[in-house]
FIDRENDO-170991 format. One record per residue: residue number from 1; residue in one letter; x, y, z of N, C-alpha, C in turn. Coordinates in nm, 4 decimals, always signed. Layout:
KEVO_i_aa_n_X_n_Y_n_Z_ca_X_ca_Y_ca_Z_c_X_c_Y_c_Z
KEVO_NUM_A_X_Y_Z_X_Y_Z_X_Y_Z
...
REM end
This chain:
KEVO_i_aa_n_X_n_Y_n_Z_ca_X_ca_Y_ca_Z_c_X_c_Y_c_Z
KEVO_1_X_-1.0670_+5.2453_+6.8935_-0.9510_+5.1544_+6.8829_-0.9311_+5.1066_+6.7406
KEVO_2_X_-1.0433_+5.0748_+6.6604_-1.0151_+5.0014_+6.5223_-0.9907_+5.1159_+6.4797
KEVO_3_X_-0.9878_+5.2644_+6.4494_-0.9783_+5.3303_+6.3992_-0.8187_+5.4366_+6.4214
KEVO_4_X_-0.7987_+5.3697_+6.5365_-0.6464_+5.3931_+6.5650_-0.5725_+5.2909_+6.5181
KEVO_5_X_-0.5911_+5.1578_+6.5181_-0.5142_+5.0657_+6.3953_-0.5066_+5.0457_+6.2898
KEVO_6_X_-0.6405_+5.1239_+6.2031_-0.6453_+5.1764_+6.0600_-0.5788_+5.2619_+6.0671
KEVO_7_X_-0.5634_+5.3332_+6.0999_-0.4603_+5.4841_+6.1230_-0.3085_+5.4730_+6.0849
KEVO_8_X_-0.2615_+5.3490_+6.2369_-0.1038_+5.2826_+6.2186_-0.1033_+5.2020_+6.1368
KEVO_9_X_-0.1876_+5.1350_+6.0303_-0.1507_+5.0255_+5.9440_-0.1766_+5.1289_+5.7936
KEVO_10_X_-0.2021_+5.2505_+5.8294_-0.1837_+5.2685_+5.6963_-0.0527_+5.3797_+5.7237
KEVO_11_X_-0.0044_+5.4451_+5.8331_+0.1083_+5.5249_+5.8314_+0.1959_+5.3762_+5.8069
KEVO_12_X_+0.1639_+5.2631_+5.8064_+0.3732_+5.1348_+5.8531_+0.3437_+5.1315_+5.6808
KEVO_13_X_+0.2442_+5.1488_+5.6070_+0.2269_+5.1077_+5.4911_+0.2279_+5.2593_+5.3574
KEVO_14_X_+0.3060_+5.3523_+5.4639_+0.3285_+5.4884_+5.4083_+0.2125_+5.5516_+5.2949
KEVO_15_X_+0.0636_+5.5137_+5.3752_-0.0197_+5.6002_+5.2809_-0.0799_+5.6508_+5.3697
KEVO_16_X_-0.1956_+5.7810_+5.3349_-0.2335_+5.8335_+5.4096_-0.3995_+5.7662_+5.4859
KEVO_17_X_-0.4238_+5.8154_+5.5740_-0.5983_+5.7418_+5.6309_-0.6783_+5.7889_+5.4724
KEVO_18_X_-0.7593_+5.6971_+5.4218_-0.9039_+5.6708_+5.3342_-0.8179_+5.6539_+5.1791
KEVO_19_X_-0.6735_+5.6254_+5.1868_-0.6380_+5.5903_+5.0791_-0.6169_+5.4133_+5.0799
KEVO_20_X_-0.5968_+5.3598_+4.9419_-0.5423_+5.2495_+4.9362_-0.3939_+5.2212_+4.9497
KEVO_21_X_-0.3621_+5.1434_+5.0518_-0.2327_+5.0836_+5.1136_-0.1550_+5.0377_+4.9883
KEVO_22_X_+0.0317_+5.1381_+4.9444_+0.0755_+5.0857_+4.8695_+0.1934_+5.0154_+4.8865
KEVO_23_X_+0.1819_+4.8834_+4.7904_+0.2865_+4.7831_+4.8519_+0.3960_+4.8326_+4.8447
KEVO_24_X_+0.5108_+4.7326_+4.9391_+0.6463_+4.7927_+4.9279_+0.7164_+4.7007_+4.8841
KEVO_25_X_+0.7798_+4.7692_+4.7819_+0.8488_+4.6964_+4.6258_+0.9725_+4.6151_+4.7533
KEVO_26_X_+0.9989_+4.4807_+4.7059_+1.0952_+4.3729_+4.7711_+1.2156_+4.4509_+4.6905
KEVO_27_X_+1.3214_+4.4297_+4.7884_+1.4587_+4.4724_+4.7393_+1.5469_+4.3933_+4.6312
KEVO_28_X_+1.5758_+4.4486_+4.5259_+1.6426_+4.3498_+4.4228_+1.7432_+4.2405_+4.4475
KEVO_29_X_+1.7226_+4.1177_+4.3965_+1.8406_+4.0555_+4.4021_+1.9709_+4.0736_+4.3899
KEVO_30_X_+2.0606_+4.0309_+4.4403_+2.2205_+4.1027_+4.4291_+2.2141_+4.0373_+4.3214
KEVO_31_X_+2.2885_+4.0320_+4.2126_+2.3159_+4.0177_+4.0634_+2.4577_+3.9492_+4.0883
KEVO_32_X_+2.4809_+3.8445_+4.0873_+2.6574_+3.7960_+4.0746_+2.7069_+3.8839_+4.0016
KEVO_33_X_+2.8665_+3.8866_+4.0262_+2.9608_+3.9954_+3.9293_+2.9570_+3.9082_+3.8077
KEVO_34_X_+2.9736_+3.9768_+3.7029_+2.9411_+3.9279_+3.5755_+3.1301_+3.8879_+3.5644
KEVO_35_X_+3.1735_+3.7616_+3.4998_+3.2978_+3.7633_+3.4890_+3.4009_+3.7170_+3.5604
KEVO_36_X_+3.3525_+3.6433_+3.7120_+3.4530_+3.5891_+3.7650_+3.5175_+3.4973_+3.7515
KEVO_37_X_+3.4624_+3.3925_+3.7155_+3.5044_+3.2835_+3.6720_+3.5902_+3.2963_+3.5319
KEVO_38_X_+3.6137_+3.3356_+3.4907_+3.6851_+3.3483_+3.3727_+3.8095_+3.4513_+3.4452
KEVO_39_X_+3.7736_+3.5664_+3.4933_+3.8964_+3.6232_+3.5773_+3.9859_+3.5300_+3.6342
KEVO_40_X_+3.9372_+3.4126_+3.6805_+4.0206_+3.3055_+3.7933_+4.0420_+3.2102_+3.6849
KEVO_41_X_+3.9918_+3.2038_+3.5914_+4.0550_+3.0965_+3.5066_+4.2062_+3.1788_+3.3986
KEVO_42_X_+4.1699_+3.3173_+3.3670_+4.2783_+3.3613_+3.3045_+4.4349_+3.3840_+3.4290
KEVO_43_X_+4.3884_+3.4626_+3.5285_+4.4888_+3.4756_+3.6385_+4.5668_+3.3143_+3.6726
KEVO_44_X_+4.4910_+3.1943_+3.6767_+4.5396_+3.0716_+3.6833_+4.6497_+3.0348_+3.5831
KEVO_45_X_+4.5911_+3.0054_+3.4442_+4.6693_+3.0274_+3.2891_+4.7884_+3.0893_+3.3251
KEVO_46_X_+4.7833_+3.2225_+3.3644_+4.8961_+3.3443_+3.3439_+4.9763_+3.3003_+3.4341
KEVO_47_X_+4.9862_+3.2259_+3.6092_+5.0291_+3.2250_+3.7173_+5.1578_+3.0883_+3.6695
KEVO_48_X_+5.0709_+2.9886_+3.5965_+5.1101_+2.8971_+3.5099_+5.2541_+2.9231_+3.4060
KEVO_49_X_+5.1454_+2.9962_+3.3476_+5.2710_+3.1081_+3.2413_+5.4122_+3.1307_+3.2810
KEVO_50_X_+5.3929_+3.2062_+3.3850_+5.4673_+3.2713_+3.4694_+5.5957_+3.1833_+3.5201
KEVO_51_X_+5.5152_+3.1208_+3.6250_+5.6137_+3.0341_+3.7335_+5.6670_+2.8951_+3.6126
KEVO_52_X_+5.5690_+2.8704_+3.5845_+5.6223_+2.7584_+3.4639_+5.7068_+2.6527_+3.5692
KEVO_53_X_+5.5568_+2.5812_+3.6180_+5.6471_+2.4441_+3.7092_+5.6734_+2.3224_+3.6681
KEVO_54_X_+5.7684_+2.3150_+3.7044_+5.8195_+2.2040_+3.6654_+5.6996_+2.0521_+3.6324
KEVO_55_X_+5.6638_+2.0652_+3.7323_+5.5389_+1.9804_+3.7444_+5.4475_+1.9406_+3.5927
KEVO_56_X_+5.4574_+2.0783_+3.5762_+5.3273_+2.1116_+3.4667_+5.4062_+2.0751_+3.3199
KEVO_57_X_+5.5261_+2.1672_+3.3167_+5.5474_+2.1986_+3.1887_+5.6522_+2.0743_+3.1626
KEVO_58_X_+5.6831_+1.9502_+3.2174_+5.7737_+1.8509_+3.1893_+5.6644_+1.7439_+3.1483
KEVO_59_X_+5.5228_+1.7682_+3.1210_+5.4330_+1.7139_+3.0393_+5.4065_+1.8106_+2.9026
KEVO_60_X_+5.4719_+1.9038_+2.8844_+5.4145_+1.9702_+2.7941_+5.5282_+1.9904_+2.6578
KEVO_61_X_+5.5040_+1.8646_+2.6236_+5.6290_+1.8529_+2.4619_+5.5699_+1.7173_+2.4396
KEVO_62_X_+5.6344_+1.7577_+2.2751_+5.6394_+1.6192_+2.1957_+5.6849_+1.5612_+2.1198
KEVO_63_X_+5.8503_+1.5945_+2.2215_+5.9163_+1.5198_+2.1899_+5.9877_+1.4046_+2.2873
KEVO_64_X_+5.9075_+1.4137_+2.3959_+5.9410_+1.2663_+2.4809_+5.9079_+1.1593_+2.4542
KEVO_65_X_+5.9929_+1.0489_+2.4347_+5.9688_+0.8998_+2.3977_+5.7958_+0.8665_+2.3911
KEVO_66_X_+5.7565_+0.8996_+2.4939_+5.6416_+0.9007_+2.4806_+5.5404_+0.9405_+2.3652
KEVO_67_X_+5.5410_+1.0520_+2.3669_+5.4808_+1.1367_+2.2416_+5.5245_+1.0484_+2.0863
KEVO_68_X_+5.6878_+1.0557_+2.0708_+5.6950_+1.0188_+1.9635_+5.6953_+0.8960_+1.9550
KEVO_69_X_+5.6844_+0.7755_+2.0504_+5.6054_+0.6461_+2.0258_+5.4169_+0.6481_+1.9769
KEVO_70_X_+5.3893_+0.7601_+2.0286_+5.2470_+0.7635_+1.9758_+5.2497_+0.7774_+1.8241
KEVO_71_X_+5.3186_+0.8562_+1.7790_+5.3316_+0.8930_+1.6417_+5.3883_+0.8028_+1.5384
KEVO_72_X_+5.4425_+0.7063_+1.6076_+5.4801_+0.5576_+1.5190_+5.3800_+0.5051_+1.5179
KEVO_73_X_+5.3056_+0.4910_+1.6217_+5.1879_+0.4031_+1.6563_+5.0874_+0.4332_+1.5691
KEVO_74_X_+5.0528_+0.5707_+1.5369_+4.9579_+0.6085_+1.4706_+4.9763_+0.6028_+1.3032
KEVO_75_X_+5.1345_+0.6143_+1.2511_+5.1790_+0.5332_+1.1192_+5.1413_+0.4005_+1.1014
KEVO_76_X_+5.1650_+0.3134_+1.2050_+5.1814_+0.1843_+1.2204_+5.0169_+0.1694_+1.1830
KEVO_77_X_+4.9196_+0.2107_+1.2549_+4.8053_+0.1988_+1.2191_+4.7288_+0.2588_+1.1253
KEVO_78_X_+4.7694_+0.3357_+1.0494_+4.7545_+0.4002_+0.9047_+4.7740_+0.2855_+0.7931
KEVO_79_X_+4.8482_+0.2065_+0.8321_+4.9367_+0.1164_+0.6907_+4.8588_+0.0175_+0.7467
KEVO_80_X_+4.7980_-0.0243_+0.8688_+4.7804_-0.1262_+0.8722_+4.6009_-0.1263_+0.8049
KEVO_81_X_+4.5371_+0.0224_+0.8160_+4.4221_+0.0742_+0.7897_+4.4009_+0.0424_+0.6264
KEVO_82_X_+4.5410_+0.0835_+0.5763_+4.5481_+0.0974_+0.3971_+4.5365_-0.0632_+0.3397
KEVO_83_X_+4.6639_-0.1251_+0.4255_+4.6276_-0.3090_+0.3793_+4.4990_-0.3498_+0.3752
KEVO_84_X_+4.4168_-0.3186_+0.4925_+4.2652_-0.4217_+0.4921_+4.1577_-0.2903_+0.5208
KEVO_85_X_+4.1168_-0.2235_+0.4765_+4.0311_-0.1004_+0.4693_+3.8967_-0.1912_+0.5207
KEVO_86_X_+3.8558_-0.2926_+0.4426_+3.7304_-0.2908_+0.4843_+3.7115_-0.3746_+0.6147
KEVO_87_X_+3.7588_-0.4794_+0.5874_+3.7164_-0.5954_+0.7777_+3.8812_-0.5538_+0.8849
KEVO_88_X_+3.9469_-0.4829_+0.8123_+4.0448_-0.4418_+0.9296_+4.1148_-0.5810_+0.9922
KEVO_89_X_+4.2230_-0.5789_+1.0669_+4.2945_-0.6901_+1.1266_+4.2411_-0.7446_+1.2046
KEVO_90_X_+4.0895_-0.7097_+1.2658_+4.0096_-0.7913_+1.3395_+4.0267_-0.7819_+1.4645
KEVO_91_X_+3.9063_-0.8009_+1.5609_+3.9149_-0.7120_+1.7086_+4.0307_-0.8149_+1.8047
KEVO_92_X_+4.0950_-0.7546_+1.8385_+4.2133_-0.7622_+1.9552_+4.3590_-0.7893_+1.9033
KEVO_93_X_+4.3310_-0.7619_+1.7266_+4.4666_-0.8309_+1.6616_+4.5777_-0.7366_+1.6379
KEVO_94_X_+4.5337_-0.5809_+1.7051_+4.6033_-0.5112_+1.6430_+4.7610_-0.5293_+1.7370
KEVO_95_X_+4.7614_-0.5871_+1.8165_+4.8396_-0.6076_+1.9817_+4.9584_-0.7222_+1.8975
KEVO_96_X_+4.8501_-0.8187_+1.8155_+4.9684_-0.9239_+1.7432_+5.0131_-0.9117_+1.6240
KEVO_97_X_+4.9279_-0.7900_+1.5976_+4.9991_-0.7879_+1.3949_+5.1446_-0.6419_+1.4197
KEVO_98_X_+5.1341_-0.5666_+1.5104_+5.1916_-0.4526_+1.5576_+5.3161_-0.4725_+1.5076
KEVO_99_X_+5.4631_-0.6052_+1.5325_+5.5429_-0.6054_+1.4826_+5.5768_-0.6044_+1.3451
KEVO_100_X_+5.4630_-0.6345_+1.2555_+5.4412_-0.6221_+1.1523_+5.4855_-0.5226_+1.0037
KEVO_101_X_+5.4188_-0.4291_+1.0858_+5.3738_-0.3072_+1.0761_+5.4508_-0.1813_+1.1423
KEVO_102_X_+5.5366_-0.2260_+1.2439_+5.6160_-0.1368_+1.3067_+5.6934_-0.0630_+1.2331
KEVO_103_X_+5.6972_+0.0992_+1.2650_+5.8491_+0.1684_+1.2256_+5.9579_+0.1641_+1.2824
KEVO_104_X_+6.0479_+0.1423_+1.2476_+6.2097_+0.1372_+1.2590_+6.2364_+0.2376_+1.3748
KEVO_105_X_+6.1504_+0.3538_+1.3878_+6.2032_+0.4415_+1.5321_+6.1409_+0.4615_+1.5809
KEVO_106_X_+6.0025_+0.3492_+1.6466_+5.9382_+0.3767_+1.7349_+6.0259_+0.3316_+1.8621
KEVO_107_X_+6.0034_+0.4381_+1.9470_+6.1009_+0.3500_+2.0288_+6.0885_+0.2473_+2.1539
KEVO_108_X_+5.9549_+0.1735_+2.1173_+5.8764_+0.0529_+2.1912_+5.9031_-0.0103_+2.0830
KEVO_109_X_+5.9394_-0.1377_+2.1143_+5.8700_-0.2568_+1.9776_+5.7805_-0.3236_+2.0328
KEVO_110_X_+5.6795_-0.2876_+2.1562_+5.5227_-0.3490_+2.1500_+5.4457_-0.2339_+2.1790
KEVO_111_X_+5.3203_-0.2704_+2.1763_+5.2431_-0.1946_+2.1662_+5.0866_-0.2404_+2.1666
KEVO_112_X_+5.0523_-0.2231_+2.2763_+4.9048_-0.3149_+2.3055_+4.7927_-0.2535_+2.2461
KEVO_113_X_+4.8038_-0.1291_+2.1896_+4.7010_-0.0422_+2.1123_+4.7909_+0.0794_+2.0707
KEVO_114_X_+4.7276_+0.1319_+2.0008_+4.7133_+0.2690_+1.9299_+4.7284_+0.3841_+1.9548
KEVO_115_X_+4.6888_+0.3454_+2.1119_+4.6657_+0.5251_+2.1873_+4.5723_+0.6035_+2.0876
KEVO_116_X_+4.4463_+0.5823_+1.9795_+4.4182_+0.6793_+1.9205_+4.2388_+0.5992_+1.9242
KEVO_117_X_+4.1516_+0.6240_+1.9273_+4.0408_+0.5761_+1.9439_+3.9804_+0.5605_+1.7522
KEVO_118_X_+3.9834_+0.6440_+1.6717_+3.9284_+0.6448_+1.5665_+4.0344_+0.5856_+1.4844
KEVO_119_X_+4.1454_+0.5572_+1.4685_+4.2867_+0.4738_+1.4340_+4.2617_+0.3192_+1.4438
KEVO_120_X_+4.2796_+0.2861_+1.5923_+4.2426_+0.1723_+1.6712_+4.0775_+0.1378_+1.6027
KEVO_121_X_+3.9615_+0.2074_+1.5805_+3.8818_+0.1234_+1.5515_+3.9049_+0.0814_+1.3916
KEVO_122_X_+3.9363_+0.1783_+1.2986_+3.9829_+0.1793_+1.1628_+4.0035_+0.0521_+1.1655
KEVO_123_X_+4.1768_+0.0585_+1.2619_+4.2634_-0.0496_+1.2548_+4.2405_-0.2119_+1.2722
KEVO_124_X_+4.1324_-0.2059_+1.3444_+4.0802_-0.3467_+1.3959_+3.9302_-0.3881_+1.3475
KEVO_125_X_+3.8832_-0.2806_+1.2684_+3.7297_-0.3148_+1.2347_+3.6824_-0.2728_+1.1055
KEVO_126_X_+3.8007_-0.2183_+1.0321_+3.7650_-0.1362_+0.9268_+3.7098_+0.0070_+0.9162
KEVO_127_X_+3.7127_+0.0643_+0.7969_+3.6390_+0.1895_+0.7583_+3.5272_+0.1714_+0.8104
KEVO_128_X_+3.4328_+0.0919_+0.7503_+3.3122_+0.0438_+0.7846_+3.2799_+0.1269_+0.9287
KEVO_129_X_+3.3615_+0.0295_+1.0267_+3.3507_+0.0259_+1.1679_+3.3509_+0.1111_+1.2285
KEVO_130_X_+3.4610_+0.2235_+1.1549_+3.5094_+0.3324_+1.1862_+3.3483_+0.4453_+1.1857
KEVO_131_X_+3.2883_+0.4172_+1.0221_+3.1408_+0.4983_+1.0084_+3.0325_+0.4657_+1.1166
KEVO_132_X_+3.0536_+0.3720_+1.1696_+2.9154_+0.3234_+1.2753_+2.9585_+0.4171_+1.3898
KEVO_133_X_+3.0777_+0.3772_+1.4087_+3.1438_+0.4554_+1.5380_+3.0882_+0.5916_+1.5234
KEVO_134_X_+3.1396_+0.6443_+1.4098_+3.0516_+0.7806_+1.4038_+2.9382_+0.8163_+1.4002
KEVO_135_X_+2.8479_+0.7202_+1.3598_+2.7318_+0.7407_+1.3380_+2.6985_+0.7411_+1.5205
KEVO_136_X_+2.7216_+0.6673_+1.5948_+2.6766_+0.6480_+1.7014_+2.6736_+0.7721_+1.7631
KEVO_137_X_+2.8348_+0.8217_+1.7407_+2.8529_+0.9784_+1.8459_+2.7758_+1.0580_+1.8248
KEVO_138_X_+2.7837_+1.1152_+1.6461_+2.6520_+1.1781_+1.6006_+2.5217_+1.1518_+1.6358
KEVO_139_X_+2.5100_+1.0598_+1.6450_+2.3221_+1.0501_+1.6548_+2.3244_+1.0994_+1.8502
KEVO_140_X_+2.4006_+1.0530_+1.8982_+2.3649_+1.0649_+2.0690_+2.4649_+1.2347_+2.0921
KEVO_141_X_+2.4831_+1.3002_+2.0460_+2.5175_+1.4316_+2.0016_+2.3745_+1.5313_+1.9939
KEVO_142_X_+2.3485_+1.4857_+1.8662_+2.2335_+1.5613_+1.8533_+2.1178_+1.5270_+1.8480
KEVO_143_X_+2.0856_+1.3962_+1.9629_+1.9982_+1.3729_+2.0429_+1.9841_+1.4618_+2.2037
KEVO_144_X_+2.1398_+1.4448_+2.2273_+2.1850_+1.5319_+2.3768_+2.1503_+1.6934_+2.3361
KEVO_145_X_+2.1386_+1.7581_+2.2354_+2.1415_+1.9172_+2.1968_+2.0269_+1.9199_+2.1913
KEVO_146_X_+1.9314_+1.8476_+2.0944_+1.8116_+1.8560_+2.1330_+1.7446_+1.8814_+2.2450
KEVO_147_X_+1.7681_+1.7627_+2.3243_+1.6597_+1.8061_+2.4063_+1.7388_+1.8971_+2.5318
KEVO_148_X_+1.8632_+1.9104_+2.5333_+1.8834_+2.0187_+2.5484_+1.8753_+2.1454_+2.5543
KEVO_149_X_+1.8259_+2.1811_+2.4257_+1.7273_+2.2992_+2.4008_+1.6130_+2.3295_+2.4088
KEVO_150_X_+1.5215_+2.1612_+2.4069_+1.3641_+2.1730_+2.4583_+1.3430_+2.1694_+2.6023
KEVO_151_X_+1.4503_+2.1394_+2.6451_+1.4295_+2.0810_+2.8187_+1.4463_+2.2714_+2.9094
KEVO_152_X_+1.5334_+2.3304_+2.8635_+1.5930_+2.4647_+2.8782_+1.4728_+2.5442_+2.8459
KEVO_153_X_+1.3720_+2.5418_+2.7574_+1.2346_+2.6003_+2.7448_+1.1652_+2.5580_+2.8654
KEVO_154_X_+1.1189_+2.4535_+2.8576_+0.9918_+2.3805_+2.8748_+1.0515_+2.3564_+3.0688
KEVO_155_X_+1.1750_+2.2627_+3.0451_+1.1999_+2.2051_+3.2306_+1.3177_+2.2299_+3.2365
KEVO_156_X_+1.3557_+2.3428_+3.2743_+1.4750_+2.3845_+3.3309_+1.6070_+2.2423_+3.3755
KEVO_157_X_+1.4788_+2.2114_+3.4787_+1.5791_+2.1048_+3.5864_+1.6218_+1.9604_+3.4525
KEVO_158_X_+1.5513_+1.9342_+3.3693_+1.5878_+1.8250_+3.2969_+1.6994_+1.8791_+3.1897
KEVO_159_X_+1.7708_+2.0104_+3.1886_+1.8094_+1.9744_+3.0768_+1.9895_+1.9689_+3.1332
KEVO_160_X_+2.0185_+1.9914_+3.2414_+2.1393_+1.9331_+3.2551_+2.1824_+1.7963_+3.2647
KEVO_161_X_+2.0945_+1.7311_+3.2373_+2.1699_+1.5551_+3.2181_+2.2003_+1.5938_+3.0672
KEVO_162_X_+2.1606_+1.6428_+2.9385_+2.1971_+1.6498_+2.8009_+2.2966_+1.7279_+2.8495
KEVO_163_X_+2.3517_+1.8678_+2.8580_+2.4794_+1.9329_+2.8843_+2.5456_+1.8986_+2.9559
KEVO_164_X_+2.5205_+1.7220_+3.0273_+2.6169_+1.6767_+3.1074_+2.6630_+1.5697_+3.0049
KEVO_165_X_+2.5653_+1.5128_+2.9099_+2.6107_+1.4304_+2.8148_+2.6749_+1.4737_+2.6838
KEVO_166_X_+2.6704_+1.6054_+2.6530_+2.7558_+1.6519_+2.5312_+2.8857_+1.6822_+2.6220
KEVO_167_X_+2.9267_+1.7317_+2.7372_+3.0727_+1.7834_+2.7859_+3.1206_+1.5898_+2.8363
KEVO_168_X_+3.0817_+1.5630_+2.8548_+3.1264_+1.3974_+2.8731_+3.1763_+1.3307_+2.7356
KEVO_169_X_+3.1213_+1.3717_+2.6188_+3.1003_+1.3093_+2.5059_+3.2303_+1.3842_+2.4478
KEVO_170_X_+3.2567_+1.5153_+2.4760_+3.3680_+1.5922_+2.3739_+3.4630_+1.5400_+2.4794
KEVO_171_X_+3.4648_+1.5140_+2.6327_+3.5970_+1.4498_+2.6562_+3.6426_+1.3515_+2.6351
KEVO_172_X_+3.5652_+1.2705_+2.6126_+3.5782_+1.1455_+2.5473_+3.6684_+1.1252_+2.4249
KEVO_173_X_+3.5865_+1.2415_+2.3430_+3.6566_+1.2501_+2.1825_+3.7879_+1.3000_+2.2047
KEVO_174_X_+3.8029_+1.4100_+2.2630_+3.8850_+1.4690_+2.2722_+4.0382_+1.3572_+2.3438
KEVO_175_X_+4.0405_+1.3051_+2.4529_+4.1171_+1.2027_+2.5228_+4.1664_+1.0790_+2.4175
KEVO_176_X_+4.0590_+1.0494_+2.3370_+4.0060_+0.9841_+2.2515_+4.1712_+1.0087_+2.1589
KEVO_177_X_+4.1917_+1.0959_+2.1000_+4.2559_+1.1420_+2.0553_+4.4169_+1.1036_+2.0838
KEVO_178_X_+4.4365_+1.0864_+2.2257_+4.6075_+1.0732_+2.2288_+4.5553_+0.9319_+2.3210
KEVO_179_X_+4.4666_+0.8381_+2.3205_+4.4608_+0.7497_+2.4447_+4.3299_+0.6426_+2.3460
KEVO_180_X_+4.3703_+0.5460_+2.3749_+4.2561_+0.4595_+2.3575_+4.1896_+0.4062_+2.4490
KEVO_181_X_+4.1336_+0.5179_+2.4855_+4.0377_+0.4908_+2.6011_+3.9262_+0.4175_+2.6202
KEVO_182_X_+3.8779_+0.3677_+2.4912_+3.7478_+0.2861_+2.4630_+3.7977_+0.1325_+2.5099
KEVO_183_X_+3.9240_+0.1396_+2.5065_+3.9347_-0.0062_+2.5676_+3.9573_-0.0575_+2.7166
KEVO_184_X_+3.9222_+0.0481_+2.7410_+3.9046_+0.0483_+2.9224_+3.7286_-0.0005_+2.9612
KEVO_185_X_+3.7263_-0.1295_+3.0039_+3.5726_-0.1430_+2.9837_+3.4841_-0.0491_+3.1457
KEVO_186_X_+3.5767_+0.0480_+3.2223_+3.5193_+0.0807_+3.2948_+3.4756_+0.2683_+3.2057
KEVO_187_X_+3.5349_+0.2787_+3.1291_+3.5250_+0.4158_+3.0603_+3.3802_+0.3766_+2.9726
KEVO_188_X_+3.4258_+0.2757_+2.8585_+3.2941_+0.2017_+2.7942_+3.1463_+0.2336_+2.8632
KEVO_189_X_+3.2070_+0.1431_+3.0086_+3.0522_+0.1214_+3.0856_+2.9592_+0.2780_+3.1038
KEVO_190_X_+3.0669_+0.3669_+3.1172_+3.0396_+0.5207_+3.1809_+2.9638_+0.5332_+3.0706
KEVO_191_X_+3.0810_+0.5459_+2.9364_+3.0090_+0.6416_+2.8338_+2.8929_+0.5641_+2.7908
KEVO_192_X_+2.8174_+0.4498_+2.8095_+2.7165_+0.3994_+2.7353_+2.6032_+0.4735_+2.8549
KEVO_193_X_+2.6421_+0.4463_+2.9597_+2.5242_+0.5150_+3.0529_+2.4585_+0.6543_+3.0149
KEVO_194_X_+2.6550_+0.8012_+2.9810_+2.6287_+0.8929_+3.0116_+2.4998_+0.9249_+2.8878
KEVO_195_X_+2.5448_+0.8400_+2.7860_+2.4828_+0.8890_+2.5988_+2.3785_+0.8195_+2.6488
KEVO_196_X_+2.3067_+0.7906_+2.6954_+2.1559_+0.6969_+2.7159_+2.0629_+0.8410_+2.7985
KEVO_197_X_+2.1519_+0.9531_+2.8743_+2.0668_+1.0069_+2.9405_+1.9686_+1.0955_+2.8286
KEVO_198_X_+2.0413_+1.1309_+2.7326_+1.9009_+1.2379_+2.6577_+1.7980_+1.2175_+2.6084
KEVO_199_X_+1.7752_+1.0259_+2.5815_+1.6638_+0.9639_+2.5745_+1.6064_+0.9756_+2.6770
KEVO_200_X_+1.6785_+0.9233_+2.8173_+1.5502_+0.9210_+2.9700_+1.5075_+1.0524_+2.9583
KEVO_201_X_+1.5960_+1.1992_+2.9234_+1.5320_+1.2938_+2.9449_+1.4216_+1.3299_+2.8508
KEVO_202_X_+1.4340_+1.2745_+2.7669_+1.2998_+1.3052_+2.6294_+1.1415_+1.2027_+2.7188
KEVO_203_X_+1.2346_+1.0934_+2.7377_+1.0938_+1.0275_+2.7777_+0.9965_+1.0979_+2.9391
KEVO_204_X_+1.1344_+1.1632_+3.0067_+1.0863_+1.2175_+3.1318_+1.0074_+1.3567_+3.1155
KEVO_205_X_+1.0493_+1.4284_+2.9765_+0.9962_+1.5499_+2.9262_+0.8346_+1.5133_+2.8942
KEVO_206_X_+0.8508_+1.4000_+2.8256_+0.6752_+1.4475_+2.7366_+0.6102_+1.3431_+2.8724
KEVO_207_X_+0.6446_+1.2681_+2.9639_+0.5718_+1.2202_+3.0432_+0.4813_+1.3695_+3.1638
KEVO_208_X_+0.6096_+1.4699_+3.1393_+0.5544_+1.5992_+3.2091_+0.4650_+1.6454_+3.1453
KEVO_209_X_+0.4481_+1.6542_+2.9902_+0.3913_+1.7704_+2.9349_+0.2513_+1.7363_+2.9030
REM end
């Protein structure tokens, strides 16, 4: 009997009796198609292109009141940048000095901010204010890349809080750009959290290692 189940355990294991049993190689992983996501993002673009809806493309100019009130706004806060370069009109004044400073064809005569994040701080805090500001993004930038790149070696799973804090950080800048979004203290609250994660992840890294 044992010698009839040595027999069948080495024919299920396709070797012959008094040889060594050879393993059977596991079947490869299916490999995702390389490229889909970008297929569905260009076909989207093009579908866009195409149909051109109304929806979409009656945001897409700049020349609606809108737009070109930003572009006064952002004069308005240029001149107001050049008058006081260094202490700026001082935080919340830019809302009361605005008539001031206004152009002749903006076509708001108020204006509670800037719509421009690096303008708006210029405008209300100085150059100065403006360099800290930067200094801040920079330093929590390439604090987030860092360990970004050590976490991606070393712990896989830690390093998407940093590539969640640099794509948070360029929308920021980026929004930043036509919106003064820093004065939303629920955006504030976000972005101080999101830029704090590549420190927890540094401290959560070497507590592993």
């Amino acid at each position: 009997k044992a010698e009839a189940e040595a027999l069948n355990g080495a024919e299920g294991n396709g070797s012959s009796p008094g040889t060594n049993p050879q393993p059977v190689p596991a079947p490869a992983p299916v490999q995702p198609s390389p490229g889909g996501k970008p297929a569905w993002l260009i076909a989207t673009v093009a579908a866009v292109v195409l149909l051109r809806p109304a929806s979409v493309t009656s945001r897409l100019t700049i020349l609606d009141a809108s737009s070109r009130d930003r572009y006064y706004m952002w004069q308005a806060g240029i001149d107001m940048i050049l008058e006081r370069p260094v202490f700026g009109q001082g935080p919340g004044m830019v809302e009361y000095n605005y008539d001031k400073y206004r152009w002749s064809e903006a076509p708001n005569a108020r204006a509670p901010h800037l719509h421009n994040n690096p303008i708006q701080i210029a405008a209300e805090r100085g150059i100065p204010g403006l360099v800290l500001f930067a200094w801040w993004i920079g330093a929590v930038v390439i604090a987030a890349w860092r360990e970004f790149c050590a976490s991606r070696r070393s712990s896989p799973t830690l390093a998407w809080p940093a590539a969640a804090t640099l794509a948070a950080v360029g929308a920021l800048l980026v929004a930043g750009l036509f919106e003064y979004n820093l004065g939303d203290s629920e955006v504030v609250m976000c972005a101080l959290i999101v830029c704090s994660l590549p420190y927890a992840v540094r401290q959560e890294r070497l507590l592993a290692a």
